[in-house]
C-alpha positions as protocol buffer text, in pm:
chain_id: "A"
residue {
  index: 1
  type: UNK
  ca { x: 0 y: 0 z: 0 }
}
residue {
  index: 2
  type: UNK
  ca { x: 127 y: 354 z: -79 }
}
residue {
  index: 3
  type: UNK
  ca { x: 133 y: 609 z: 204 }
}
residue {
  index: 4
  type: UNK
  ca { x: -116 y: 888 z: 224 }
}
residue {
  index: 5
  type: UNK
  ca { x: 101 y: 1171 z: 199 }
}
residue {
  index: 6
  type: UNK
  ca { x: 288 y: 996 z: -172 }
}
residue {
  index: 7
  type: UNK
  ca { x: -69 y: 915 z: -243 }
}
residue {
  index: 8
  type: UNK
  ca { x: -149 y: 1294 z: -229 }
}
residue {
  index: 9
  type: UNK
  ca { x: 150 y: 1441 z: -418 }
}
residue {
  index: 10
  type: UNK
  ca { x: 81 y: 1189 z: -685 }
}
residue {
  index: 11
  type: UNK
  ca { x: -268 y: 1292 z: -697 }
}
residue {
  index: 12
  type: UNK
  ca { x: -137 y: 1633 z: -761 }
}
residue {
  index: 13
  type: UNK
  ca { x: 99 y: 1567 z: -1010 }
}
residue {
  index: 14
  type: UNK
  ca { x: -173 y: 1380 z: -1205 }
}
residue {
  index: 15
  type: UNK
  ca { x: -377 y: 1752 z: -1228 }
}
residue {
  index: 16
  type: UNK
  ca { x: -59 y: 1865 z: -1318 }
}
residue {
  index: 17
  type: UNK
  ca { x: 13 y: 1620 z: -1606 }
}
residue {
  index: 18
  type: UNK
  ca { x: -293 y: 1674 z: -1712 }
}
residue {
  index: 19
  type: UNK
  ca { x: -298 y: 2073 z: -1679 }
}
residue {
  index: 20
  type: UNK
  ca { x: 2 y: 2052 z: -1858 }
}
residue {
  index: 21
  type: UNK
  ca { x: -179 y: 1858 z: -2127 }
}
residue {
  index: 22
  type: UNK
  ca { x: -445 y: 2129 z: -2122 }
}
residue {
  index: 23
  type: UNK
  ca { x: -216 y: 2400 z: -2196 }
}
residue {
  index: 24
  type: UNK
  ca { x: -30 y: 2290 z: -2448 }
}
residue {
  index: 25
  type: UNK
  ca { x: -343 y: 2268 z: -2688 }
}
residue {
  index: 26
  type: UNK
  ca { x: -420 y: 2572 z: -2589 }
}
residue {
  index: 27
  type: UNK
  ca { x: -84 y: 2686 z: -2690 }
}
residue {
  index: 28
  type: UNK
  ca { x: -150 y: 2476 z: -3016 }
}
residue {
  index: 29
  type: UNK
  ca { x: -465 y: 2653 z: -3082 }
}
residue {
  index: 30
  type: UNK
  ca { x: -279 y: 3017 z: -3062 }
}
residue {
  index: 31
  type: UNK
  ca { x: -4 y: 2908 z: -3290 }
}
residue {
  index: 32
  type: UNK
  ca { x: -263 y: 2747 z: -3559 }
}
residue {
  index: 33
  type: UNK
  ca { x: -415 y: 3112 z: -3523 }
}
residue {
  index: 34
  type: UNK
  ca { x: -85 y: 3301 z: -3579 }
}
residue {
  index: 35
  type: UNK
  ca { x: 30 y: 3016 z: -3904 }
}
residue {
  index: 36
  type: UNK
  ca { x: 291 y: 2866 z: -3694 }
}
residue {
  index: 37
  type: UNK
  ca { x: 162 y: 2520 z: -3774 }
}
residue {
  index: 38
  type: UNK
  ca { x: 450 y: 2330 z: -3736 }
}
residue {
  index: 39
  type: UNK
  ca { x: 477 y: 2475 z: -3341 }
}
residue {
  index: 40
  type: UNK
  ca { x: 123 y: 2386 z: -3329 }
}
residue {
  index: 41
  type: UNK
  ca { x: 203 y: 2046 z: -3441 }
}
residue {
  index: 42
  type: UNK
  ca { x: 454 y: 2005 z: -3183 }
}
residue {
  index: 43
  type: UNK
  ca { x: 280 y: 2155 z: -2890 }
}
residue {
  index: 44
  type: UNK
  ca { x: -58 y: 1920 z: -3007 }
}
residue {
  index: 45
  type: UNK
  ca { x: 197 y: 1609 z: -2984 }
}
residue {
  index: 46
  type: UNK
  ca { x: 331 y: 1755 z: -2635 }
}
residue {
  index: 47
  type: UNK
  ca { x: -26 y: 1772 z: -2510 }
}
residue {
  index: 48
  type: UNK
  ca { x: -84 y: 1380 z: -2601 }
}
residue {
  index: 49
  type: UNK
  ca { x: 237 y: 1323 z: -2418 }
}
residue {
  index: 50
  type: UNK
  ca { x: 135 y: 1490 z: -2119 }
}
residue {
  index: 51
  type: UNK
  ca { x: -204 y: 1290 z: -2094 }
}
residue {
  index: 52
  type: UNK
  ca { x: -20 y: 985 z: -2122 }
}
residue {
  index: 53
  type: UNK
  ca { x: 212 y: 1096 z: -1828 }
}
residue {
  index: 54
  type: UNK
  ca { x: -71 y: 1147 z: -1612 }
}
residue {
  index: 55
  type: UNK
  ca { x: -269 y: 806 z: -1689 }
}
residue {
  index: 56
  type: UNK
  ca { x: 69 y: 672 z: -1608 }
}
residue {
  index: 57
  type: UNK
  ca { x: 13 y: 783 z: -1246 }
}
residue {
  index: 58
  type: UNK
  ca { x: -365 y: 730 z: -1237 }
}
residue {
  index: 59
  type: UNK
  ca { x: -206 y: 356 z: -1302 }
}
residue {
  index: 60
  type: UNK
  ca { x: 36 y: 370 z: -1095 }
}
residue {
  index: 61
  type: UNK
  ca { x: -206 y: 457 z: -758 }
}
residue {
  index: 62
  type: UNK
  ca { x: -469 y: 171 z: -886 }
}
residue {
  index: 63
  type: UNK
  ca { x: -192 y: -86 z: -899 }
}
residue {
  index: 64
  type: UNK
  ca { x: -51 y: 26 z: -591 }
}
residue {
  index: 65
  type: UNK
  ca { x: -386 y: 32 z: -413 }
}
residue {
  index: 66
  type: UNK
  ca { x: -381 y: 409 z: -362 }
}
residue {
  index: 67
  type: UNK
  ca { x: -684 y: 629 z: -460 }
}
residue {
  index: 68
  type: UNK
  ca { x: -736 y: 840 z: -712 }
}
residue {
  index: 69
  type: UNK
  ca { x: -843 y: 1167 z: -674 }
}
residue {
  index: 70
  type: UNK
  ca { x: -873 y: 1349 z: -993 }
}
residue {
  index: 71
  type: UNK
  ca { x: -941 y: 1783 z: -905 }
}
residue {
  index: 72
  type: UNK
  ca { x: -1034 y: 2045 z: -1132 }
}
residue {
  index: 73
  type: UNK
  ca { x: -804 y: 2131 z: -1425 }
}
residue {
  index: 74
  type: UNK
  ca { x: -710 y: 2486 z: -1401 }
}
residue {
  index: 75
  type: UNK
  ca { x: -750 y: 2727 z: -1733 }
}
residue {
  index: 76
  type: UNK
  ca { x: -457 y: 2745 z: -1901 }
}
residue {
  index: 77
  type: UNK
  ca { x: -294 y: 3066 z: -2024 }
}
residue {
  index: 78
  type: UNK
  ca { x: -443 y: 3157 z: -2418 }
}
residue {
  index: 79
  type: UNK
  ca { x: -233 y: 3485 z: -2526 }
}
residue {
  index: 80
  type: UNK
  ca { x: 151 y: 3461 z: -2529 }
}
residue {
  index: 81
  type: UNK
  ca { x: 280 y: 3752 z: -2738 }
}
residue {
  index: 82
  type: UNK
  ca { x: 497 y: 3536 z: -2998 }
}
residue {
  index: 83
  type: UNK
  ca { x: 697 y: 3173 z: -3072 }
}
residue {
  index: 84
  type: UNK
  ca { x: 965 y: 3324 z: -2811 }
}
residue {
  index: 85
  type: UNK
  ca { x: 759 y: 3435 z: -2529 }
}
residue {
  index: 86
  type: UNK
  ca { x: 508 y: 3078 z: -2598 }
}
residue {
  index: 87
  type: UNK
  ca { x: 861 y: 2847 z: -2551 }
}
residue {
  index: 88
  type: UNK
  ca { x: 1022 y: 3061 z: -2254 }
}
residue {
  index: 89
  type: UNK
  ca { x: 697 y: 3000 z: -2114 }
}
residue {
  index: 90
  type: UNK
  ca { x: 711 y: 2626 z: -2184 }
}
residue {
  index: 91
  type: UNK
  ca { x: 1032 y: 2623 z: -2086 }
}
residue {
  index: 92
  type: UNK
  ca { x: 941 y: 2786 z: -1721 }
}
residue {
  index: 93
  type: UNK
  ca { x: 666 y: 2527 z: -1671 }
}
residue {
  index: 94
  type: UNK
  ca { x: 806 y: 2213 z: -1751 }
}
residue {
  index: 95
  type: UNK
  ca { x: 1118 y: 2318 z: -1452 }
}
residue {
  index: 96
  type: UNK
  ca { x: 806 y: 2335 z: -1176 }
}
residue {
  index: 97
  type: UNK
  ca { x: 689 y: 2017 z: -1331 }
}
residue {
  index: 98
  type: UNK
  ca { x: 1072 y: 1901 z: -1250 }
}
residue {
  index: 99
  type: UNK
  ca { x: 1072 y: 2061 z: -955 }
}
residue {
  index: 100
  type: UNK
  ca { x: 708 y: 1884 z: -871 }
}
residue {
  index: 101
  type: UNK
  ca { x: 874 y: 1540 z: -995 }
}
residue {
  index: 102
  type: UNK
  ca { x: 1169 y: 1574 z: -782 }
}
residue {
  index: 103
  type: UNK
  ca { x: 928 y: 1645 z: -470 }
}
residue {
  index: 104
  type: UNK
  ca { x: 816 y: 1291 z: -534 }
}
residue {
  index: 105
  type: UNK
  ca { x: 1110 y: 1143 z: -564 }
}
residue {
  index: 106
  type: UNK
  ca { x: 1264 y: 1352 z: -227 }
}
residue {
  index: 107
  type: UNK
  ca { x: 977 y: 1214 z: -27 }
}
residue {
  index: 108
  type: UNK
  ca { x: 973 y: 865 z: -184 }
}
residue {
  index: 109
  type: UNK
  ca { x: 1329 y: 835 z: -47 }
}
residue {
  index: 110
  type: UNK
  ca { x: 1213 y: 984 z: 274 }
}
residue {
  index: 111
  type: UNK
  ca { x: 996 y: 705 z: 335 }
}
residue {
  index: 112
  type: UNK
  ca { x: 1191 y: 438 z: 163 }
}
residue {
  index: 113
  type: UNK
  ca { x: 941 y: 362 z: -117 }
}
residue {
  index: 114
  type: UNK
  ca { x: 1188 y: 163 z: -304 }
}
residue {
  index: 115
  type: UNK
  ca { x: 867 y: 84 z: -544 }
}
residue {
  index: 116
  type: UNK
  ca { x: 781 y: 435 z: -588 }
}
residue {
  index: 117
  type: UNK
  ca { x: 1149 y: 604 z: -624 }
}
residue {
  index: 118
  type: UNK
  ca { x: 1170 y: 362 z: -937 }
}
residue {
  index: 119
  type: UNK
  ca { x: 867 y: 465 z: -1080 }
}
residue {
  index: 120
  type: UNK
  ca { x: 915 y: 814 z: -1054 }
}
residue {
  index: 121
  type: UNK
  ca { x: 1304 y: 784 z: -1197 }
}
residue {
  index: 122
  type: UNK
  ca { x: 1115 y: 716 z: -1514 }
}
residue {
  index: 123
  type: UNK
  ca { x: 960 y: 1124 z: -1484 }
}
residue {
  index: 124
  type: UNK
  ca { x: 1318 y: 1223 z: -1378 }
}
residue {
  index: 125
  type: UNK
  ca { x: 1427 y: 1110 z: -1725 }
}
residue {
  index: 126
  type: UNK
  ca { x: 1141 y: 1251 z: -1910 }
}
residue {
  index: 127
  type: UNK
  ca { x: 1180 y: 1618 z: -1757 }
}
residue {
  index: 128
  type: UNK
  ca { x: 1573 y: 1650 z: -1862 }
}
residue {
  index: 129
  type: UNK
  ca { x: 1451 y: 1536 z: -2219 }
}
residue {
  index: 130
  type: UNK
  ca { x: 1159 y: 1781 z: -2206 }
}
residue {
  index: 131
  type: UNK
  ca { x: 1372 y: 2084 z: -2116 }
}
residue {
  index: 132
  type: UNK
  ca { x: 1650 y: 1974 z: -2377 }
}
residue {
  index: 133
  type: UNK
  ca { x: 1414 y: 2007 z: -2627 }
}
residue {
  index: 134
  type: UNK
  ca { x: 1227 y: 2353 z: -2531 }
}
residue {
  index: 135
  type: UNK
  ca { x: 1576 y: 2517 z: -2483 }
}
residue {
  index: 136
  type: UNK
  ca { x: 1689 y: 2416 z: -2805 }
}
residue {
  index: 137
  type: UNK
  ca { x: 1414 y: 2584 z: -2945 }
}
residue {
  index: 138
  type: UNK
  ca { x: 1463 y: 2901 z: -2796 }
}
residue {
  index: 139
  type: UNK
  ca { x: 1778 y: 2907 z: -2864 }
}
residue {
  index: 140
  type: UNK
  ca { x: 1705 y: 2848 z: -3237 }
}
residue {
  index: 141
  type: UNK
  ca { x: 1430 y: 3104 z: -3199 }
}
residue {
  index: 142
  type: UNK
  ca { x: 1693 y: 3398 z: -3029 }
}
residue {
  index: 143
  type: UNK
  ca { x: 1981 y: 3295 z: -3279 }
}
residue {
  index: 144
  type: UNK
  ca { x: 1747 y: 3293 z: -3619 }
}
residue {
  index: 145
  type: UNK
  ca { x: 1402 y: 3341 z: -3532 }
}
residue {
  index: 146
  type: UNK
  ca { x: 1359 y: 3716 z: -3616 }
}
residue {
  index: 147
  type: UNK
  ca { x: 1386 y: 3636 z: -3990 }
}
residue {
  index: 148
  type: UNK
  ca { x: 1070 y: 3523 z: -4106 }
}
residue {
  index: 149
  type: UNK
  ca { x: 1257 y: 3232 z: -4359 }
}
residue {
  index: 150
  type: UNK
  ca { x: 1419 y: 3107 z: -4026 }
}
residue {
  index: 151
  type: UNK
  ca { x: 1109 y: 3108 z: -3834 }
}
residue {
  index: 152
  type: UNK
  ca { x: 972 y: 2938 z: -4146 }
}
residue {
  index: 153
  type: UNK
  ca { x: 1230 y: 2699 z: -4128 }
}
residue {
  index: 154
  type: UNK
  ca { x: 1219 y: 2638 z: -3712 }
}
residue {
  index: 155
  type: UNK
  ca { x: 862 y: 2604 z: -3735 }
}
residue {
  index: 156
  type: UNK
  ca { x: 896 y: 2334 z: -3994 }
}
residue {
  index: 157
  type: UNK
  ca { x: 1122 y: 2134 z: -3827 }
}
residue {
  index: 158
  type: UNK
  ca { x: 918 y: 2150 z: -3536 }
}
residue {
  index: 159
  type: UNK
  ca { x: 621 y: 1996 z: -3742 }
}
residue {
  index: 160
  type: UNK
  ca { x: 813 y: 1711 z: -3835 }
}
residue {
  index: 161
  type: UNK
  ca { x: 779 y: 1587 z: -3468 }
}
residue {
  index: 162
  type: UNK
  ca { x: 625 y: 1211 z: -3538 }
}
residue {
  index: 163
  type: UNK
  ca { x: 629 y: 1108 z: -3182 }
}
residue {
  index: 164
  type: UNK
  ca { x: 554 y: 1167 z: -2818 }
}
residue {
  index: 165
  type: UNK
  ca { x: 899 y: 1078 z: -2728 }
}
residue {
  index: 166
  type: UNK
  ca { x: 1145 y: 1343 z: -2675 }
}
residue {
  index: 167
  type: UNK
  ca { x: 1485 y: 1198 z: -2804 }
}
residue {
  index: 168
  type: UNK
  ca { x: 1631 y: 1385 z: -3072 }
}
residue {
  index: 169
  type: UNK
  ca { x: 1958 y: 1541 z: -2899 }
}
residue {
  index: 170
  type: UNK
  ca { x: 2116 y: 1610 z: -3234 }
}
């Protein structure tokens, strides 16, 4: 059985998996609107992602005889003022989902959840993946972005996401 306080923060970090979800087609829908539709691509296959990292946990508590207690999703953020601004932003959310992740993990140890320090290793991974990716678009963005044929060319790349996974560190 899984302890009430792990059972909580997990809870948590399933709103947040799936907030995170949330906002990102929200951030899809703005970049459709602005003809970015390569970002909107990307951010659509980042939302999918997210979902699946938070029925991951829902799993998780069921197998592990914990409950699930699934809260309000919060509305997520609509206007962001540019492809910069929309990935800085990423960028700043996916480090307090790390930060969230490596709660778990701090308080897994803390109670010597062998079962659940494992599990949430797997997260660990994920976030250094996810914020390898965001920063390397923004730092395409600052070094070339301001020309619309690079932005053209960013945003295409972008598009040509197939997958959920995050693995490309070329």
């Amino acid at each position: 059985m899984i302890s009430e306080k792990i059972n909580e923060a997990l809870n948590r970090q399933i709103n947040r998996e799936f907030y995170s979800g949330y906002l990102y087609m929200s951030m899809s829908a703005y970049l459709r609107e602005s003809g970015l539709f390569g970002f909107a691509q990307w951010t659509k296959l980042q939302a999918s992602e997210e979902l699946e990292h938070g029925e991951k946990i829902f799993n998780y508590l069921i197998d592990r005889k914990g409950r699930v207690e699934l809260e309000a999703i919060q509305k997520p953020e609509f206007n962001f003022d540019g492809p910069v601004k929309l990935f800085e932003f990423i960028y700043n959310h996916e480090r307090s989902i790390t930060k969230s992740v490596m709660s778990i993990a701090e308080q897994a140890e803390e109670e010597c959840d062998r079962m659940t320090s494992m599990f949430i290793d797997w997260y660990i991974n994920e976030q250094v993946e996810e914020e390898y990716q965001v920063h390397r678009i923004i730092e395409q963005l600052r070094c070339f972005g301001e020309d619309r044929s690079s932005l053209y060319l960013i945003d295409k790349e972008a598009g040509e996401r197939s997958s959920c996974k995050c693995s490309d560190r070329t």
